[in-house]
C-alpha distance (Angstrom), angle and dihedral (degrees) to the residues before:
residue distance angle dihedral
X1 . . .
X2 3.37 . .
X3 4.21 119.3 .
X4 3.65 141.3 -125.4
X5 3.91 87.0 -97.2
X6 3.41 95.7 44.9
X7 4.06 99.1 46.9
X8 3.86 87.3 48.3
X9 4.01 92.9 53.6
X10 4.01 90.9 45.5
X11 3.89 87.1 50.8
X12 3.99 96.8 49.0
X13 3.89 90.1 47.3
X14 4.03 93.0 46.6
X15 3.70 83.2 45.3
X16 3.90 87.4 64.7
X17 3.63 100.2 55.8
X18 4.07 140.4 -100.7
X19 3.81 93.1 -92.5
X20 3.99 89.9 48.8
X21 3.86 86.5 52.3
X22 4.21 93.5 55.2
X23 3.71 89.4 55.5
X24 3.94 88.3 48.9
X25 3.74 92.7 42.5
X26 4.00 90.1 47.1
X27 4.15 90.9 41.3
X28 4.06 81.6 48.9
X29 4.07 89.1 53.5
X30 3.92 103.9 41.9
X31 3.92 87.5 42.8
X32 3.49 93.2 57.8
X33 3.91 95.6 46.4
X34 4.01 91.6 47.9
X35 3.85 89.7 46.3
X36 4.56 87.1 46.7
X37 4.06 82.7 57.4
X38 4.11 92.6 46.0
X39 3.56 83.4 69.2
X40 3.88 108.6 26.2
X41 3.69 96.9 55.3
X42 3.86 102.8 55.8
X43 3.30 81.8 47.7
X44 3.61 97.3 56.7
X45 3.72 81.1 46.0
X46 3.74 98.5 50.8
X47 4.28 78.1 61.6
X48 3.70 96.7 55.0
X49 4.16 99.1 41.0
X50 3.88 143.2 -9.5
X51 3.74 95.3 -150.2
X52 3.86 104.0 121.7
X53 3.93 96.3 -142.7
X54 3.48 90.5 56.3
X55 3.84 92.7 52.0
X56 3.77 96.4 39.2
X57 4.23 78.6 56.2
X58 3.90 97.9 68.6
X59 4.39 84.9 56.6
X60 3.84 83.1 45.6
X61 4.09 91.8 55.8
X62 4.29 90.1 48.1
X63 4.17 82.6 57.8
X64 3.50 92.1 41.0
X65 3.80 109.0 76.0
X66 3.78 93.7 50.5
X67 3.95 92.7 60.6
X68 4.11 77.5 45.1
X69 3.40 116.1 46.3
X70 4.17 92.2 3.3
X71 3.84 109.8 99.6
X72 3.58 88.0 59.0
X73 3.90 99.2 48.4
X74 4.05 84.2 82.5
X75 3.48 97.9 53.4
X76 3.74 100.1 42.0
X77 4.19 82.1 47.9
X78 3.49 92.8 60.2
X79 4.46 93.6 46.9
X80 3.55 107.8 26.7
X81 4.18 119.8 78.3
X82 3.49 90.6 -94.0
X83 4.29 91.2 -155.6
X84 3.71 92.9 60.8
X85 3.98 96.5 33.9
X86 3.96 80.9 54.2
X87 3.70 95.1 54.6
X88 3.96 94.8 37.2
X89 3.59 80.5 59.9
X90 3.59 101.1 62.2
X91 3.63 100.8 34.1
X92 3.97 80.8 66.7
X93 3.61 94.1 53.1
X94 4.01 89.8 43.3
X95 4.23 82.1 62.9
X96 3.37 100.3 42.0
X97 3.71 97.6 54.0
X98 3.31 95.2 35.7
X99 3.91 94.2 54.8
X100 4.04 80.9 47.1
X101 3.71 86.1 60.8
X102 3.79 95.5 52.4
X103 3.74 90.3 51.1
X104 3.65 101.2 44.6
X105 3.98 84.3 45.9
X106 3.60 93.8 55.7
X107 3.62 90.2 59.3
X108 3.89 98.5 -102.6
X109 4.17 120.4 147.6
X110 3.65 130.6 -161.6
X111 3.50 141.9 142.5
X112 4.29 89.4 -154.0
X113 3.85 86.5 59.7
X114 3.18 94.5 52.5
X115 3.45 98.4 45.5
X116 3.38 88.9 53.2
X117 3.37 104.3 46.3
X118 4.48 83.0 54.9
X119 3.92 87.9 51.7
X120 3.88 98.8 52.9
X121 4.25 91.8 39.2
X122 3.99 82.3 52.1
X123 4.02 86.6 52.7
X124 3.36 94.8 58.6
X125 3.80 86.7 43.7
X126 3.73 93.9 68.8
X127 3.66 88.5 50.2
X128 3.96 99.9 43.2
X129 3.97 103.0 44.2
X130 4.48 96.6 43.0
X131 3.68 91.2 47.3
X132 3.56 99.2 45.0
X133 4.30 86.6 44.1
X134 4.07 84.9 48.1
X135 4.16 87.0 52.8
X136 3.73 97.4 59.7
X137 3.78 102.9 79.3
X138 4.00 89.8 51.9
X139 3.78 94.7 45.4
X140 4.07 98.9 40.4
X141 3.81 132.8 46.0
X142 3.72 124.3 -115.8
X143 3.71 100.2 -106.8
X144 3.94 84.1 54.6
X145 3.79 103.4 55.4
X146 3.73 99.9 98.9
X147 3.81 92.1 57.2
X148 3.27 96.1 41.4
X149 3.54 90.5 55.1
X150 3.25 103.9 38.1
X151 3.80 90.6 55.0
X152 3.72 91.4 54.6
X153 4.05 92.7 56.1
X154 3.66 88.0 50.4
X155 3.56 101.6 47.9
X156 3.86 91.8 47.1
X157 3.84 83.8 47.7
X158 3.59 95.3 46.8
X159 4.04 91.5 46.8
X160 3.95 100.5 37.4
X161 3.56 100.4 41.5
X162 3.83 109.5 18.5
X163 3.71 120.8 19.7
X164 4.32 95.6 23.5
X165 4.09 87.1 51.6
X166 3.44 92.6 47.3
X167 3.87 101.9 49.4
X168 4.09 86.4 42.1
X169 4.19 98.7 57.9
X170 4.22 75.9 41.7
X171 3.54 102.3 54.7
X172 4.14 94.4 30.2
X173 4.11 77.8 63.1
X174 3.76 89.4 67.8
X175 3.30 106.1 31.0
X176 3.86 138.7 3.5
X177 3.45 94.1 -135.2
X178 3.48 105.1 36.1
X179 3.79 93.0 92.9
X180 3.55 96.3 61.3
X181 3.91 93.7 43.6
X182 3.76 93.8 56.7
X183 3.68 83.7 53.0
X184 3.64 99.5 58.8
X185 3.88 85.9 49.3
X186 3.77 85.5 52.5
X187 3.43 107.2 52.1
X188 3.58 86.9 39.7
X189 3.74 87.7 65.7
X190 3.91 100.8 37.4
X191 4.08 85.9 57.9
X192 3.58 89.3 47.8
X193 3.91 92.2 59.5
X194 3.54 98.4 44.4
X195 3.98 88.4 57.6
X196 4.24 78.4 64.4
X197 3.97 93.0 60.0
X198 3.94 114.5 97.5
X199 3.76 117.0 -93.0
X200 3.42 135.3 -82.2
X201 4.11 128.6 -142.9
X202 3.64 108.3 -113.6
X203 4.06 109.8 -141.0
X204 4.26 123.2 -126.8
X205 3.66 122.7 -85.0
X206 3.34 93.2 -117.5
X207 3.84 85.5 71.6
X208 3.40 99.0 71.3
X209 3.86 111.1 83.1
X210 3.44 137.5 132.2
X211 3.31 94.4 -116.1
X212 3.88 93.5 47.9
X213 3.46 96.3 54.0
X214 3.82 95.9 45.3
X215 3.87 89.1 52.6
X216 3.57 86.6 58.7
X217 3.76 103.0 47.8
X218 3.89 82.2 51.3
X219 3.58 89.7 54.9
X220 3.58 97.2 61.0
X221 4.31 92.6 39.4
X222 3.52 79.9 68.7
X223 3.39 103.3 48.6
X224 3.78 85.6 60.1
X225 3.43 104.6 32.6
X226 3.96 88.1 52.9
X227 3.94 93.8 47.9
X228 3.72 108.6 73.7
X229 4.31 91.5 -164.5
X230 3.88 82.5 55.4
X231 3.94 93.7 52.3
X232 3.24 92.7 51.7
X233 4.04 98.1 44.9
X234 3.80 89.4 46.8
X235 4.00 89.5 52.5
X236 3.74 89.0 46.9
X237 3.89 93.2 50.2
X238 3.75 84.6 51.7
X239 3.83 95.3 49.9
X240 3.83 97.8 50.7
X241 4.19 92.6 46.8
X242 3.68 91.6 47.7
X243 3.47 85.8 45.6
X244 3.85 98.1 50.7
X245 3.41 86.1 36.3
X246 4.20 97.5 67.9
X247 3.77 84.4 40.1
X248 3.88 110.5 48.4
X249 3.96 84.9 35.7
X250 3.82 97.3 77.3
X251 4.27 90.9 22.0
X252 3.94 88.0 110.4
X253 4.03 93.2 52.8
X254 4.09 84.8 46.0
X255 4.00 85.0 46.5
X256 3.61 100.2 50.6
X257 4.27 98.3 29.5
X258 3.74 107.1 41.9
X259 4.12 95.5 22.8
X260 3.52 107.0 32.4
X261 3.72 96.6 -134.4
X262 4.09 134.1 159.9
X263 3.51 121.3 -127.8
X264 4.14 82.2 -88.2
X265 3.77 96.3 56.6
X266 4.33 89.7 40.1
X267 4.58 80.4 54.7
X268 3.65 87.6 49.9
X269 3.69 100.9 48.5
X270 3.63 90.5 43.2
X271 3.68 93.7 55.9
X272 3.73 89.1 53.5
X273 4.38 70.8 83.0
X274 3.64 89.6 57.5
X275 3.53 98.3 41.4
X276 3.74 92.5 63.6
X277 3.66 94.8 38.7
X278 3.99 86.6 60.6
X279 3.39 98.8 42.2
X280 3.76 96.8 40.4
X281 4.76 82.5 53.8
X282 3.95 86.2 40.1
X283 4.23 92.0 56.8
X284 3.58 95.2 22.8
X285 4.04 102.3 97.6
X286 3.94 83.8 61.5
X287 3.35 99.7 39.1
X288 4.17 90.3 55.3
X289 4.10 87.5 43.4
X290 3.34 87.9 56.5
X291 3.78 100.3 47.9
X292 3.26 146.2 53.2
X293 3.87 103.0 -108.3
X294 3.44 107.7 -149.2
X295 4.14 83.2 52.2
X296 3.82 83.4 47.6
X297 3.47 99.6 62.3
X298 3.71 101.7 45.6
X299 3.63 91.7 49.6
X300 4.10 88.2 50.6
X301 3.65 94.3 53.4
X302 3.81 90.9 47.1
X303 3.64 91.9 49.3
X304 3.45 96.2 47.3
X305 3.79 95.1 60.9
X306 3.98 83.2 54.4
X307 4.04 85.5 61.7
X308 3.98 89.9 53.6
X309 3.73 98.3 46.9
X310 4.02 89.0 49.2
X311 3.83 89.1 54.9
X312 4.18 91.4 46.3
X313 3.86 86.6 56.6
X314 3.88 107.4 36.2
X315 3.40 119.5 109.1
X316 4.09 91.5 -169.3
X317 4.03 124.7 68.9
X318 3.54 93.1 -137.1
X319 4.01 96.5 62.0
X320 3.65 85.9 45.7
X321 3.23 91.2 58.1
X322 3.61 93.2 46.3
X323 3.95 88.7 57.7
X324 3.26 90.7 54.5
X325 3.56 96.0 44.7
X326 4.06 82.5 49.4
X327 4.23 89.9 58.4
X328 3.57 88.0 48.5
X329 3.97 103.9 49.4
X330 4.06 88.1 40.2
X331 4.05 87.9 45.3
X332 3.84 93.5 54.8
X333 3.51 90.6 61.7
X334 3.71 101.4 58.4
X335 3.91 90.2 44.9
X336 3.79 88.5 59.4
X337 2.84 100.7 46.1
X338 3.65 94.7 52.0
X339 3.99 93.1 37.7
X340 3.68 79.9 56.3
X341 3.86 92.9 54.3
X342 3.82 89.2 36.8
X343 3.87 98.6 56.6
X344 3.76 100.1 41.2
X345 3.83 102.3 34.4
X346 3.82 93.4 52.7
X347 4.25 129.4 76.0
X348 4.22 109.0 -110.8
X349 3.80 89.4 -121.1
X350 3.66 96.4 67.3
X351 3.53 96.0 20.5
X352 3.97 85.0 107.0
X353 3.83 91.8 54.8
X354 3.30 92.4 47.5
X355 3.95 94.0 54.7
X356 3.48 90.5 46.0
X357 3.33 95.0 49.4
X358 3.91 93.3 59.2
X359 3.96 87.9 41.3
X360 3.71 91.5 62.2
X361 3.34 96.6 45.1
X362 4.06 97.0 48.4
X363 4.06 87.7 39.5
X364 3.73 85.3 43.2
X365 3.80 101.7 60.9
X366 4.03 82.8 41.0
X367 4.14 84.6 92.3
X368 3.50 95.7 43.3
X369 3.52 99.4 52.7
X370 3.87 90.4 45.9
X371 3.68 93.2 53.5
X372 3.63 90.0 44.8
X373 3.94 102.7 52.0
X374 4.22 86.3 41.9
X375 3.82 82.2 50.2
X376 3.63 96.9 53.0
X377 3.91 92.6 34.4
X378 4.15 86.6 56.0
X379 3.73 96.1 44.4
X380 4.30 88.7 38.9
X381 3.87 120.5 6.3
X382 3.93 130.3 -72.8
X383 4.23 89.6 -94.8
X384 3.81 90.3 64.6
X385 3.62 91.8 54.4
X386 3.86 89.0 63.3
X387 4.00 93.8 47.8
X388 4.08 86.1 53.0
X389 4.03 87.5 56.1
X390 3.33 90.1 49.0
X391 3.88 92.2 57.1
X392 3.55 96.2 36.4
X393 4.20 83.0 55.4
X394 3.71 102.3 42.6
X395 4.23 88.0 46.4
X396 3.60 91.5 70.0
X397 3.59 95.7 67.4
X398 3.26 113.9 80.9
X399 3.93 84.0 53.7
X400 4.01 93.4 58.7
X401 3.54 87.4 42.1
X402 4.36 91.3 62.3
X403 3.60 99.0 37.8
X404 3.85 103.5 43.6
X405 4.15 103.1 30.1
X406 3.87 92.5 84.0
X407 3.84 92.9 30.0
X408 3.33 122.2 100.5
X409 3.92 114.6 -121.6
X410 3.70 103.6 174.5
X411 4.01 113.9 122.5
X412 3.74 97.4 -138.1
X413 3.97 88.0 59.7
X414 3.76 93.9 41.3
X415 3.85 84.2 59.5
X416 4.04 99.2 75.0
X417 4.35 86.5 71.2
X418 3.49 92.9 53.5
X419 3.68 89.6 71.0
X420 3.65 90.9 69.4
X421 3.37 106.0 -85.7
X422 3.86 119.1 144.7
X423 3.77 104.6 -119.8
X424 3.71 119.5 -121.8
């Protein structure tokens, strides 16, 4: 029988709308697959090599399509019909994986498919997750924005870092290449329920030029670059995914070297990650009530690089995964608050370059952290690569502290620039 908690959830996501729901039930899907191949591949890796570079590599080729293909993602997500680009999307990934499958299946090993099979899952990434952010507005009513959102972060938390992890070190446990064929079966599915959401108007050829699409990736460079909250949000967001980055990189040499754990146990203590980033999204609107948010941030960022030095010096899994669990609650704050900012401060018609724009550049610095922390774990050992994050975390600061402690962060006063106007 369901509870209290439970009744009151179902009611606030019928409250949003069927079409609303599909989205949330697709985001739930795709999340889950990408968060079964976090796992799986470094695992396949950890088969192949032991050289930390080279696993730290396969985290560097998830980042690496979004500073590829990733300034575009916003433009195409405000042109294309975003239901069918959506679904084309994860077809793609559905073939990739599944051809991964075959190959692992039939006994084949290497580190260049699997980097390749990372790259082109991430290229479909930057098409997938702007698209589906760019939908919201037309598929949920003002008033229900925040929980709309707020239920898409913690799904794609919930699947990527929690749930997806889990299942992977699970299924790589009884077969190799059972983690990949569950994917194909996923993505499969997630396409397949985006084909249900309403339609979309497709624009005119004569739309698509080079020079139409760079206009419009300018357009939202200056919206950033001219909005000094934004800078300093979109350095932030860089800081804490190079940051995880270095760390989570080398986290399955940590798992199996210093803790002795099976792909299960290195799932588990990787979701300790997840766990905080869900319960840091799930407490967050009273947390930022409560506090003043420019104050909030600093302190988050600060505290966060206390979470990565307790996992360099822990001799114990479970107070590893407490640190992590610790960068991930503290983490969650910032990124409301500056979703918040983000989504009300911005005009709906380049809302979607916008959020692309700070999804390249947090997905972007996702390969250079992970090259960096297996850098300094191959010229120093895996531990130090934890107490650089830290640094790198804690250094950004004093920056958030100067651009946002005379700014004003609230939502309702964010909301006069999303009528258009340019912002000073």
């Amino acid at each position: 029988m369901a509870g209290p908690g439970q009744r009151k959830a179902t009611l606030r996501l019928t409250a949003l709308g069927n079409s609303y729901t599909k989205l949330l039930t697709s985001y739930a899907i795709s999340n889950l697959s990408t968060g079964v191949l976090i796992v799986a591949l470094p695992l396949l890796a950890t088969s192949i090599t032991r050289h930390p570079l080279s696993i730290s590599g396969l985290t560097a080729a998830a980042g690496l399509p979004w500073l590829l293909v990733g300034p575009l993602s916003g433009a195409i997500a405000d042109r294309v019909n975003r239901r069918r680009a959506m679904a084309l999307a994860e077809f793609g990934r559905a073939a990739i994986v599944g051809l991964g499958a075959l190959f692992v299946l039939g006994g084949g090993k290497s580190l260049l498919v699997l980097y390749l099979v990372m790259i082109l899952i991430g290229i479909g990434e930057t098409l997938f997750d702007p698209i589906g952010l760019a939908m919201v507005p037309t598929l949920v009513k003002p008033s229900g924005m925040d929980t709309a959102n707020s239920l898409l972060y913690g799904t794609q938390t919930l699947g990527q870092r929690f749930a997806g992890p889990a299942l992977g070190g699970w299924l790589f446990g009884l077969a190799v290449w059972a983690p990949l064929g569950l994917d194909a079966l996923t993505f499969l599915m997630s396409g397949l329920v985006v084909l249900m959401l309403p339609r979309t108007p497709s624009h005119t050829e004569s739309e698509w030029t080079v020079a139409g699409l760079s206009a419009d990736i300018m357009e939202g460079v200056r919206w950033v670059w001219a909005d000094r909250p934004l800078r300093a949000f979109l350095l932030g967001t860089a800081t804490i995914h190079f940051s995880t980055a270095a760390g989570t990189s080398v986290l399955v040499l940590v798992a199996q070297d210093r803790f002795r754990l099976s792909g299960i146990g290195f799932g588990l203590i990787l979701g300790g990650l997840a766990g905080g980033y869900f319960l840091g999204y799930l407490v967050a609107p009273s947390i930022v009530s409560r506090f003043a948010r420019a104050k909030l941030c600093v302190v988050a960022v600060l505290g966060a690089g206390g979470g990565f030095l307790l996992v360099a010096v822990s001799g114990v899994a479970v107070l590893a995964g407490l640190g992590l669990a610790v960068v991930g609650f503290l983490a969650a704050q910032l990124e409301i608050v500056s979703i918040t900012y983000r989504q009300m401060g911005v005009p709906d018609r380049i809302r979607g370059r916008v959020m692309a724009g700070f999804l390249f550049v947090g997905h972007g610095s996702i390969p250079i952290g992970a090259v960096f922390g297996g850098t300094v774990a191959t010229l120093t050992n895996v531990g130090y690569s934890y107490v650089a994050a830290a640094i790198a975390i804690a250094a950004i600061a004093p920056f958030l502290w100067s651009a946002l402690k005379d700014a004003d962060l609230d939502a309702g006063s964010a909301g006069a620039r999303s009528e258009g106007q340019e912002p000073a």
